[in-house]
N, C-alpha and C positions, 0 to 999 in steps of 0.2 A: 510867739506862742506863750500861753499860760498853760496850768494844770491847777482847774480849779477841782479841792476839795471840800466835800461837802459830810456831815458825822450828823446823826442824826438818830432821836431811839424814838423820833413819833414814826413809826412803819407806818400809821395810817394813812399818812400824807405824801411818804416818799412817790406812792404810784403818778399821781397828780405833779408831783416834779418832774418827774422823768416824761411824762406827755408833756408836759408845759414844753423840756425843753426839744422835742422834736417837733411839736408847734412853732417851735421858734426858730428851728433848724439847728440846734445845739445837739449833735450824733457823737456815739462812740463812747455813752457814757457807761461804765464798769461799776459793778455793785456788788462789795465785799462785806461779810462779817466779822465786825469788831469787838471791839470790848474794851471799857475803859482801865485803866491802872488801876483804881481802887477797888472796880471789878474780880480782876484777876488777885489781886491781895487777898481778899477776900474767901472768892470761891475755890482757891487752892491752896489754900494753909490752913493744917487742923489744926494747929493753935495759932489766934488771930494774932498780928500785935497789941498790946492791951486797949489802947487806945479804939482801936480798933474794932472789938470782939465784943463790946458793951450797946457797939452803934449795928451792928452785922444787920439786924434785923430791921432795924430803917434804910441803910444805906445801901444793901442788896435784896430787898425783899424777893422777889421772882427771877433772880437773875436778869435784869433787863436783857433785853438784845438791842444791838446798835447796829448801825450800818453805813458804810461809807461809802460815797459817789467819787469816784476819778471820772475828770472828761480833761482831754487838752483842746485848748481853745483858740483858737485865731485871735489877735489883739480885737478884732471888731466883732465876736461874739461873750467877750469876757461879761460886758454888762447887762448882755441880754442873759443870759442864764443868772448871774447874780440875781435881776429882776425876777426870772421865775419864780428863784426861793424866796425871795421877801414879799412876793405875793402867795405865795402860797402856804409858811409856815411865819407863826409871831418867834421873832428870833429876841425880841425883847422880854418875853418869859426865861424864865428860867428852867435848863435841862430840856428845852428844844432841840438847842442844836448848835451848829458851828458851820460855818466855810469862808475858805482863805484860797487866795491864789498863789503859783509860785511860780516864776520866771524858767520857762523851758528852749534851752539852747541848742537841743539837738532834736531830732524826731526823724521816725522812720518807721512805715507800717501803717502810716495814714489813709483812710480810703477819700479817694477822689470824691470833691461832690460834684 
């Protein structure tokens, strides 16, 4: 089993991932709000660090929002969902997006398919 994760601030596109992967039989996927480090520097300290407090207004302009996918995957749906995302968002742009998988040793609470 994996757990792949998926961080992403184009919301426009997440809907269309998340059908991709039930199109593809990829279930049980979880959808959190995040925020990145430089985010949270930012939006919670009245005084920035300097470095920092000169860029605020490029580098947080609307407070993005982000959002992260957990799904755990059977070894022989790991690349079909990878596939989703790379047909679905350019991950070769920059500040698209991210996903990586990680090695899951245990599990329980899985639904039957």
């Amino acid at each position: 089993m994996q757990l792949l994760i998926y961080i992403t601030k184009q919301l426009e596109k997440l809907p269309a991932v998340l059908s991709g992967f039930m199109e593809e039989g990829v279930r049980g996927a979880t959808v959190v709000d995040s925020q990145g480090a430089l985010q949270t520097i930012l939006a919670d300290s009245e005084e920035a660090p300097p470095i920092f407090g000169s860029l605020r207004k490029f580098l947080n302009p609307g407070g993005e929002e982000e959002k992260m996918v957990f799904v755990v995957l059977p070894e022989d749906k790991v690349e079909t969902a990878k596939s989703v995302i790379r047909r679905t968002v350019d991950l070769s742009r920059p500040d698209t997006g991210i996903f990586f998988t990680l090695p899951v040793n245990d599990v329980e609470g899985l639904a039957k398919e």
